[in-house]
C-alpha positions as CSV (number, residue, x, y, z in Angstrom):
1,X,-34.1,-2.4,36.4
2,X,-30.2,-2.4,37.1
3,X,-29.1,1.1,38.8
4,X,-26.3,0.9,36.3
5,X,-28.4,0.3,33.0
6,X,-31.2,3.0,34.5
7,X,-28.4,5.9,34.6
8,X,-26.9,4.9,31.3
9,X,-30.3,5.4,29.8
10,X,-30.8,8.6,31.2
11,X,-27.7,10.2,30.3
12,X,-28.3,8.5,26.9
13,X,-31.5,10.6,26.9
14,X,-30.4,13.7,28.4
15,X,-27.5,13.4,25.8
16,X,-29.8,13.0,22.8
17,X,-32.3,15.8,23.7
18,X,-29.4,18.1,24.1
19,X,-29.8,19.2,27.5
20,X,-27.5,19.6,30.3
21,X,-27.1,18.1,33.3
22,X,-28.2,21.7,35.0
23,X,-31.6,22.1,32.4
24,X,-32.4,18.5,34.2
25,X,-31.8,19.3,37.7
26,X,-33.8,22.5,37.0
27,X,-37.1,20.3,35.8
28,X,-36.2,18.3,39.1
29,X,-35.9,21.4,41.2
30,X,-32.5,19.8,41.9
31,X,-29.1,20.9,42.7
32,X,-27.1,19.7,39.2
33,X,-25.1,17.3,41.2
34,X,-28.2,14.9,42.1
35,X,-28.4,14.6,38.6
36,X,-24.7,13.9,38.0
37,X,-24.8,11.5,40.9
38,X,-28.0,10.0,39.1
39,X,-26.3,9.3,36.0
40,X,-23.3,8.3,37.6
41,X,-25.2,5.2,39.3
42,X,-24.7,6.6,42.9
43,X,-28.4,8.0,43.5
44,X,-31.9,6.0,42.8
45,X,-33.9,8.1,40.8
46,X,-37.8,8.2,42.1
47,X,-40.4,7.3,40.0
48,X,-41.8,10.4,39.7
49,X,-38.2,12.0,39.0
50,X,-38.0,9.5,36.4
51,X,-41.7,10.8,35.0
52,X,-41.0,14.2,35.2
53,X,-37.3,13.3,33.4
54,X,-39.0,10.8,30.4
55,X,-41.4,13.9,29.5
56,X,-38.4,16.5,29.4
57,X,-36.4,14.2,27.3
58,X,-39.3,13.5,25.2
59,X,-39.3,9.1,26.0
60,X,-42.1,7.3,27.0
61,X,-41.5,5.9,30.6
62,X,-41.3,2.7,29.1
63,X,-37.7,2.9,27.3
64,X,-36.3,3.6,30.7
65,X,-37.5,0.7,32.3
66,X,-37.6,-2.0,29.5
67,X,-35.0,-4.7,29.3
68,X,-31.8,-3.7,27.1
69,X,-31.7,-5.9,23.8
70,X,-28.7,-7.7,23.4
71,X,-27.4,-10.3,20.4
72,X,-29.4,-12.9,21.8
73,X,-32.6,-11.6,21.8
74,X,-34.4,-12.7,18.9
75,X,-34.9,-9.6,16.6
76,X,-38.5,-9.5,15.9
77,X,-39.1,-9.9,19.5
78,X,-36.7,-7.0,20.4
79,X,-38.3,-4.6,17.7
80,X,-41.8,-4.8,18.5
81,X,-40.7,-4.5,22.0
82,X,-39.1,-1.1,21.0
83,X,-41.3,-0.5,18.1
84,X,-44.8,-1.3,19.9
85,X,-46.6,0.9,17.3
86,X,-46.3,-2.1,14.8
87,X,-48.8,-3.8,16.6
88,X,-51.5,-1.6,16.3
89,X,-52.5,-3.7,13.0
90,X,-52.2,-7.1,12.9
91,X,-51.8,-6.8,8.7
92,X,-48.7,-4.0,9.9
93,X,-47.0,-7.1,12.3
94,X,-47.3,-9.5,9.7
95,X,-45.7,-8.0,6.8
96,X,-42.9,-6.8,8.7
97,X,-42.4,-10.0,10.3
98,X,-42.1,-11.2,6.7
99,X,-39.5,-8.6,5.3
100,X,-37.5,-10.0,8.7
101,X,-37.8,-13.6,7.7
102,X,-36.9,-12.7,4.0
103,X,-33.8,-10.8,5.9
104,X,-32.6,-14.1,7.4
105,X,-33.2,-16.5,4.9
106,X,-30.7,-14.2,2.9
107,X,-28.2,-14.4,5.8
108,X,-28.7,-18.1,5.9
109,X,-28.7,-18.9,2.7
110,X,-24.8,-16.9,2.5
111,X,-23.5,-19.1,5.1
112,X,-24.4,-22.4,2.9
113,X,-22.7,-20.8,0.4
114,X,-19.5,-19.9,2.4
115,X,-20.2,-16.2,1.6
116,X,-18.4,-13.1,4.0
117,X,-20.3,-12.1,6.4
118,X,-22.4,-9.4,5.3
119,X,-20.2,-6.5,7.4
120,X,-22.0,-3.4,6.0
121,X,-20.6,0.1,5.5
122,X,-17.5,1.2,7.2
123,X,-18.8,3.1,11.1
124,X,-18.1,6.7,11.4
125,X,-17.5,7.0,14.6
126,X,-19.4,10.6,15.6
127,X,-19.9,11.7,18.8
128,X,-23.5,12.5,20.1
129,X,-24.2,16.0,18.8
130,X,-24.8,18.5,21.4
131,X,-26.9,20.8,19.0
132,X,-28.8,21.0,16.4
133,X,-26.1,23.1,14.4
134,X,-23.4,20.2,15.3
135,X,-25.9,17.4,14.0
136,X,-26.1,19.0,10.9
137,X,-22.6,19.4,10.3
138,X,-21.7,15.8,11.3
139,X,-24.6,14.4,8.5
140,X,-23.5,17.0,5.9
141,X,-19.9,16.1,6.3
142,X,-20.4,12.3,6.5
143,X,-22.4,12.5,3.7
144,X,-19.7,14.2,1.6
145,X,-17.2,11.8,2.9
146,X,-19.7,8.8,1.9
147,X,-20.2,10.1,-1.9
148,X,-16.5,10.1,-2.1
149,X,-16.0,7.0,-0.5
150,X,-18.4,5.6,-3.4
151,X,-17.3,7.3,-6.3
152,X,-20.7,8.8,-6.8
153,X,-19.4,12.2,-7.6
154,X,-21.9,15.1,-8.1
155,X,-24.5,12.9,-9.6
156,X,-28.0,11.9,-8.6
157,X,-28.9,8.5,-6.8
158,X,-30.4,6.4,-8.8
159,X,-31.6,3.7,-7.2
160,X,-31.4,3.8,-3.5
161,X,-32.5,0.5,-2.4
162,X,-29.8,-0.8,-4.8
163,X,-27.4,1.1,-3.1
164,X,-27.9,0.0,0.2
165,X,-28.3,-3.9,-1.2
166,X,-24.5,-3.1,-2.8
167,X,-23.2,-2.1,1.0
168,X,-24.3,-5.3,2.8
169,X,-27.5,-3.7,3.7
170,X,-31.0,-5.3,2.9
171,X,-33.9,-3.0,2.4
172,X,-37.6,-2.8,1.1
173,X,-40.5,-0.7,1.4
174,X,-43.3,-2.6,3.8
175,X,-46.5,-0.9,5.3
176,X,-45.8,1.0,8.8
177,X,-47.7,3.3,11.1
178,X,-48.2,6.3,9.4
179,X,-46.1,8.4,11.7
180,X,-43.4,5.8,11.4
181,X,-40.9,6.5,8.4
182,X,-38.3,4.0,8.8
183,X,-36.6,1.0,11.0
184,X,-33.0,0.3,11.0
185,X,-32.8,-3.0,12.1
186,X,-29.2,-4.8,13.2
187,X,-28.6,-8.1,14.8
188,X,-26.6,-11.1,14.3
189,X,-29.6,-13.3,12.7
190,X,-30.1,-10.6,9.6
191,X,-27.1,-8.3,9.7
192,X,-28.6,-4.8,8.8
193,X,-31.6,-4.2,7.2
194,X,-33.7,-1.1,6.3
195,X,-37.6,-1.1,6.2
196,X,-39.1,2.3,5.0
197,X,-43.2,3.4,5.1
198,X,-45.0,1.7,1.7
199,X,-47.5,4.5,2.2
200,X,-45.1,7.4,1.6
201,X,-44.5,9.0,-1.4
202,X,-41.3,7.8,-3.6
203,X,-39.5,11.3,-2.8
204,X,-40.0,10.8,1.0
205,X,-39.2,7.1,0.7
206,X,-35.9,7.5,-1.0
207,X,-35.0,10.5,2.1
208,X,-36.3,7.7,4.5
209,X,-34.2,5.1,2.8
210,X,-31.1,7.9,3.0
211,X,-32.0,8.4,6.6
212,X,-32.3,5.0,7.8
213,X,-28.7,4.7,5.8
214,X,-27.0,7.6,8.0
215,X,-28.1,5.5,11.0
216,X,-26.5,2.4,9.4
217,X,-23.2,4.3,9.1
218,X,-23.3,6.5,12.5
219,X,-25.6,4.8,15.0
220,X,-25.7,0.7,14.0
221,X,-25.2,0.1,17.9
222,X,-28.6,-0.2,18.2
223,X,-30.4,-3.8,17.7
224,X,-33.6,-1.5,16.7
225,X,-33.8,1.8,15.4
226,X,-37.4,3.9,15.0
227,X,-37.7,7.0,12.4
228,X,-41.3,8.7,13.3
229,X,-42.9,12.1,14.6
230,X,-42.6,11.4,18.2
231,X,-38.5,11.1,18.1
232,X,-38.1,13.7,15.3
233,X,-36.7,16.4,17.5
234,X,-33.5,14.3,18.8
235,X,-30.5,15.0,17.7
236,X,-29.2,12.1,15.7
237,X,-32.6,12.0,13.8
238,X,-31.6,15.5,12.7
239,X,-28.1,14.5,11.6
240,X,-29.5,11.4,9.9
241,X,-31.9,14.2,7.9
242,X,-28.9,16.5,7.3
243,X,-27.0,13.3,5.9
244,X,-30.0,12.2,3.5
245,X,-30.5,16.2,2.3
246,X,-27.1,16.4,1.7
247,X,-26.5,12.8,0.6
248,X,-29.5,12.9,-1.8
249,X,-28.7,16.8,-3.1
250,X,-25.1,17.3,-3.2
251,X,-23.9,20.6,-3.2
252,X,-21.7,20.3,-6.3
253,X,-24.6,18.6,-7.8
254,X,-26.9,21.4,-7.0
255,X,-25.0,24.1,-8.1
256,X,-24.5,22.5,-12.0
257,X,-28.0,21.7,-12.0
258,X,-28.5,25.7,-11.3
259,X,-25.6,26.8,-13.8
260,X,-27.2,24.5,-16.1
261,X,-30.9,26.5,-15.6
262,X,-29.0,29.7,-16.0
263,X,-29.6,30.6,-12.1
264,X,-27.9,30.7,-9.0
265,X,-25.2,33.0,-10.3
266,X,-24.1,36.2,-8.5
267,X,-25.4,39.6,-8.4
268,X,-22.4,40.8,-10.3
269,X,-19.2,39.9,-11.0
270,X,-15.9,41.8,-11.0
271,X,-13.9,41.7,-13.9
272,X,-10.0,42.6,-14.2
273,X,-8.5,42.5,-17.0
274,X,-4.3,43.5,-17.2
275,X,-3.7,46.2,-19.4
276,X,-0.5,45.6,-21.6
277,X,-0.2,49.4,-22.8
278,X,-0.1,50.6,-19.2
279,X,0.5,47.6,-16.9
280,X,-2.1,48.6,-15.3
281,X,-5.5,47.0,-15.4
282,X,-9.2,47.3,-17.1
283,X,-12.0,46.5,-14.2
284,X,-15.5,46.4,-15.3
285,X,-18.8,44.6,-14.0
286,X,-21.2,42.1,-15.4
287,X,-24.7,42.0,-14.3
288,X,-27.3,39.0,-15.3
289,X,-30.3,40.5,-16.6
290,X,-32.8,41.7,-14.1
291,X,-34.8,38.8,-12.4
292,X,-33.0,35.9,-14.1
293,X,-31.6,34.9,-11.1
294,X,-34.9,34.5,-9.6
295,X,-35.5,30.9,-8.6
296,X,-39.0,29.8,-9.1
297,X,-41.5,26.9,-8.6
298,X,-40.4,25.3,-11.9
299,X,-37.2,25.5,-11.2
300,X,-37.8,23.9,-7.7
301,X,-39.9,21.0,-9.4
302,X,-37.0,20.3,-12.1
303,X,-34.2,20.1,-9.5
304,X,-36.6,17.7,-7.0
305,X,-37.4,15.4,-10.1
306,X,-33.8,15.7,-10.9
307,X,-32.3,14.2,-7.8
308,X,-35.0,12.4,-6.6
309,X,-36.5,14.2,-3.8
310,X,-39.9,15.7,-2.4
311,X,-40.3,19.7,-3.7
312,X,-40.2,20.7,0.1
313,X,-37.1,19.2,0.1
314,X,-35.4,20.7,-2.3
315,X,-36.3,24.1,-1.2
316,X,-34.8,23.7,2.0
317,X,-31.5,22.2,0.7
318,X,-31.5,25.0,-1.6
319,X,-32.3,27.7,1.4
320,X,-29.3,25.8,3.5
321,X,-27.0,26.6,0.5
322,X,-28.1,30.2,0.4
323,X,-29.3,29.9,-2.9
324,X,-32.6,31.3,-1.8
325,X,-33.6,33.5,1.2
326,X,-36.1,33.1,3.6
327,X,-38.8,35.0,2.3
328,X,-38.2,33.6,-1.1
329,X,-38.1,29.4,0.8
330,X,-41.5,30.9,2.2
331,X,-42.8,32.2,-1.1
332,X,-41.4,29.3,-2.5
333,X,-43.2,26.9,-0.1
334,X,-46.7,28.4,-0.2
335,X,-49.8,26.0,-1.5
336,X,-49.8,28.1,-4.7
337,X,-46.2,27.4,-6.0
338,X,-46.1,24.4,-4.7
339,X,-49.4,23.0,-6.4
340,X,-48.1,25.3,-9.5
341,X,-44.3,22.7,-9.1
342,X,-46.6,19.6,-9.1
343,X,-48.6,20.9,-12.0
344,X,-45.5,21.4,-13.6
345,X,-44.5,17.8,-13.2
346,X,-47.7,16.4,-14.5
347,X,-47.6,18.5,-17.7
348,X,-44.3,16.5,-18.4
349,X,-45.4,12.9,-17.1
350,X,-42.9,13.3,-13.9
351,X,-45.4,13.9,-11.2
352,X,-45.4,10.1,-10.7
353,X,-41.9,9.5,-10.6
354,X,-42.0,11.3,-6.8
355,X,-45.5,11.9,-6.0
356,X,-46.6,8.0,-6.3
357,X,-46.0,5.5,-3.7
358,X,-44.4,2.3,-4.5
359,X,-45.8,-0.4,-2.9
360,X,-46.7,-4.4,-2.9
361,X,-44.9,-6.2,-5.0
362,X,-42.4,-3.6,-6.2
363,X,-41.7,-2.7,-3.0
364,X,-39.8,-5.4,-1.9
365,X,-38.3,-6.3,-5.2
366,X,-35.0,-5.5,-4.5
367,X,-35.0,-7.5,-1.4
368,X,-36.6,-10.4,-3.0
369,X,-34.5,-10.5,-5.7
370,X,-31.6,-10.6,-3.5
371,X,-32.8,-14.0,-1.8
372,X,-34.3,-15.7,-4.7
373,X,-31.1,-15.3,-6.5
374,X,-29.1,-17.0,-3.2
375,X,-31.9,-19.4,-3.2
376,X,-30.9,-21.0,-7.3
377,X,-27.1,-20.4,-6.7
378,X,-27.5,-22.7,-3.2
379,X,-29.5,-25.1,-5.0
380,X,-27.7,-25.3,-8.2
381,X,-24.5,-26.0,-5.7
382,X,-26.1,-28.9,-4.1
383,X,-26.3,-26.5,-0.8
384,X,-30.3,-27.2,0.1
385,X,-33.1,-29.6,-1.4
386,X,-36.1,-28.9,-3.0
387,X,-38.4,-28.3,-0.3
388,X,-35.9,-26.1,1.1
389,X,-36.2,-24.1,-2.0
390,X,-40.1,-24.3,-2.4
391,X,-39.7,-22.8,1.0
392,X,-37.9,-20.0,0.1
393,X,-40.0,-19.5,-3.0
394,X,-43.1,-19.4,-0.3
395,X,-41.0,-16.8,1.8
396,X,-40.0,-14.5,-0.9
397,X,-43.4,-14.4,-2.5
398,X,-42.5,-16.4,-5.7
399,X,-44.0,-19.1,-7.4
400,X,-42.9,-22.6,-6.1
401,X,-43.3,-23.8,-9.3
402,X,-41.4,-21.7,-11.4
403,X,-38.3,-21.5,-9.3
404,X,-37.6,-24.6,-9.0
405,X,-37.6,-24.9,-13.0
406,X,-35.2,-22.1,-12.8
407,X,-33.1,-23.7,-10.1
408,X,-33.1,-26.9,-12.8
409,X,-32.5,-25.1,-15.6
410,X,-29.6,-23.1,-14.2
411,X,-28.3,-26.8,-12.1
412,X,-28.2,-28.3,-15.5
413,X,-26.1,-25.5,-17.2
C-alpha cells in the first residue's frame, strides 16, 4: 500500500467517525503529533497501530489496505470488492450483477442514439461533518434546497424511483444482505445508479432510495457507496438520513398535514385587537379544547401513509420538529401504539401501501422500462440489429418475441 494513499484513508476515517486527531493518538497511547505526522505521509503506521485505528474508526482492516478504485476499474469488480457481503449468496451476486448490466446497456444504448451524457443532479459541495448535529443540518438544508430546486413544494413524493430516473440516475429495488439497505454506485460505464434492499418494506425502501439520493448529490466521489448496519454511525450516513427525513417529510408539508388534522397548534394564542374608542387595544387568549392537541397513533399512521414513510419514521421527524416530546415519541413508539397505527392502516386497505415489500418484477420496472424504451427508439432509428435487440430484451427480462414486434410496429410508423 502507497504511504500516501494509507494516510489519506486514515484521515478519511478519522474524519468520518468524527474524531480528532488527539481521541486517535489517545487509543494509540500517542503524542497527537504521531498521528498528524501519520496522516500527513511522514510516519509508517504499524500494523497493529493500524488494527487498533480500523476498530476505533469502526472499518474493517481491509478498507485500509485494499487497492483505491479508480475509472478504469470495471464496476462490478470494484463493488464486490468494497461490498464483499454480496457474495455471501450466489442468487444475491447474480441479480445485482444484472441490475449493473441493465445499467450499462442503458448508457450504451444513449451513446447510439447521440444522447447527453447522463450528468445527474447538480454536487453540493459539503464539507465532512464534524458532528452529528452538523450532519443533520447539512441533509436538512440540502434537502430543502433540493425540493426547491425541483419545484416539488410542500407535497409528498410520489414516486421515488421515478424521481431519481428523471435526474440521470438509474434505480431499482434488487435482493441484498439484509443488513445492507442501499448501494450508490458511480462510474463511467453506468453513470449513477441506485440499488435499494427488495426485502425491505416499501416505507423503508423509499427512505433507502432518498438516502442513496443524498449520497448522489453530496458524496458521488465514490465509485461504490454501501448503506448497512455496520457503517450506520458515520457521519455522512447520518446526513444522508437527515436529507431523506427531511426530503421525504418536509416541514411545510408536515405542518398542513397537522393543521389539516386539527393538531399541532399552540397552547394558546395571544390575541390583540386595536381599540378605535380608546386607541388602545382589546388582548384576550384562545385556547384549543383540552387534549385536542394531543397527537396520537392514528394521527402518526395517517401522516406516514400520507408521505410515504415507515410509522417510526414519522415520529421521529415529528419529534425533530417539536411537534411531540420525548416522552410522548416514546409513548408514541411503544409496540402497543404502534401495532394500534398498523391496525389503523389495515382497517382502511393502506397497511400495504408501506408495510409490503415490492419485489421481482416490479421492482425493477422503472429501470427496465427505461432500457427497453432506448432499446425500440435505437432500433426503430436503424442504431442496432435484431439480435442486438433480442439481447437487450434477454437483459431486461422481456420477451424476445414481443419486443421486437413492438420495435416493428413502432419502425414502421
Amino acid at each position: 500500500m502507497n504511504r500516501t494513499e494509507m494516510s489519506r484513508r486514515l484521515r478519511e476515517a478519522r474524519e468520518l467517525a468524527s474524531i480528532s486527531q488527539g481521541e486517535a493518538a489517545e487509543a494509540l497511547g500517542l503524542p497527537r503529533t504521531a498521528v498528524t505526522q501519520i496522516e500527513g505521509g511522514n510516519r509508517a503506521v504499524s500494523t497493529m497501530e493500524l488494527a487498533r485505528l480500523a476498530d476505533l474508526y469502526r472499518r474493517p482492516v481491509s478498507w485500509f489496505l485494499a487497492d483505491a478504485p479508480d475509472a478504469e476499474e470495471d464496476v462490478v469488480v470494484a463493488l464486490h470488492r468494497i461490498a464483499p457481503g454480496l457474495d455471501a449468496a450466489p442468487e444475491i451476486r447474480i441479480e445485482v450483477d444484472r441490475c449493473v448490466q441493465i445499467c450499462r446497456e442503458g448508457v450504451s444504448l444513449e451513446g447510439l442514439l447521440g444522447r447527453e451524457e447522463r450528468d445527474g443532479p447538480p454536487a453540493y459541495r459539503e464539507p465532512v461533518p464534524r458532528s452529528t448535529g452538523d450532519a443533520v443540518a447539512q441533509g436538512e438544508r440540502v434537502a430543502e434546497q433540493e425540493r426547491r430546486r425541483l419545484e416539488l413544494g410542500s407535497s409528498p413524493i410520489a414516486d421515488m424511483t421515478e424521481l431519481l430516473g428523471d435526474q440521470g440516475i438509474w434505480a431499482s429495488v434488487v435482493d441484498l444482505p439484509h443488513t445492507m439497505s442501499g448501494l450508490f454506485l458511480h462510474h463511467p460505464s453506468i453513470g449513477m445508479a441506485v440499488l435499494v434492499n427488495a426485502g425491505h418494506v416499501r416505507a423503508r425502501q423509499r427512505f433507502s432510495l432518498a438516502h442513496e439520493y443524498a449520497h448522489a448529490l453530496m458524496d458521488r466521489n465514490r465509485v461504490v457507496g454501501v448503506s448497512s448496519a455496520d457503517n450506520s454511525r458515520e457521519r455522512i450516513e447520518q446526513r444522508a438520513n437527515a436529507f431523506a427525513a427531511a426530503f421525504l417529510l418536509p416541514e411545510a408539508g408536515l405542518e398542513e398535514e397537522l393543521r389539516q388534522l386539527g393538531k399541532g397548534q399552540p397552547a394558546r394564542t395571544d390575541q390583540i385587537v386595536f381599540d378605535v374608542a380608546t386607541g388602545g387595544s382589546i388582548q384576550g387568549q384562545l385556547r384549543p379544547a383540552p387534549r385536542s392537541q394531543t397527537i396520537g397513533f392514528q394521527d402518526v399512521a395517517f401522516i406516514a401513509h400520507r408521505f410515504g414513510v415507515s410509522y417510526q419514521a414519522a415520529v421521529y421527524r415529528l419529534k425533530s420538529l417539536r411537534y411531540i416530546n420525548q416522552p410522548e415519541s416514546l409513548l408514541l413508539l411503544s409496540p402497543e401504539q404502534e401495532n394500534a397505527g398498523k391496525d389503523y392502516l389495515r382497517a382502511l386497505d393502506l397497511f400495504e401501501d408501506l408495510e409490503e415489500p415490492v419485489r421481482g418484477p416490479r421492482g425493477t420496472r422503472e429501470l427496465r422500462s427505461r432500457v427497453a424504451h432506448l432499446a425500440l427508439e435505437a432500433y426503430r432509428l436503424g442504431e442496432i440489429s435484431r439480435g442486438r435487440l433480442l439481447d437487450v430484451g434477454k437483459t431486461v427480462g422481456v420477451d424476445g418475441r414481443k419486443l421486437l414486434e413492438l420495435a416493428e410496429a413502432a419502425r414502421a410508423e
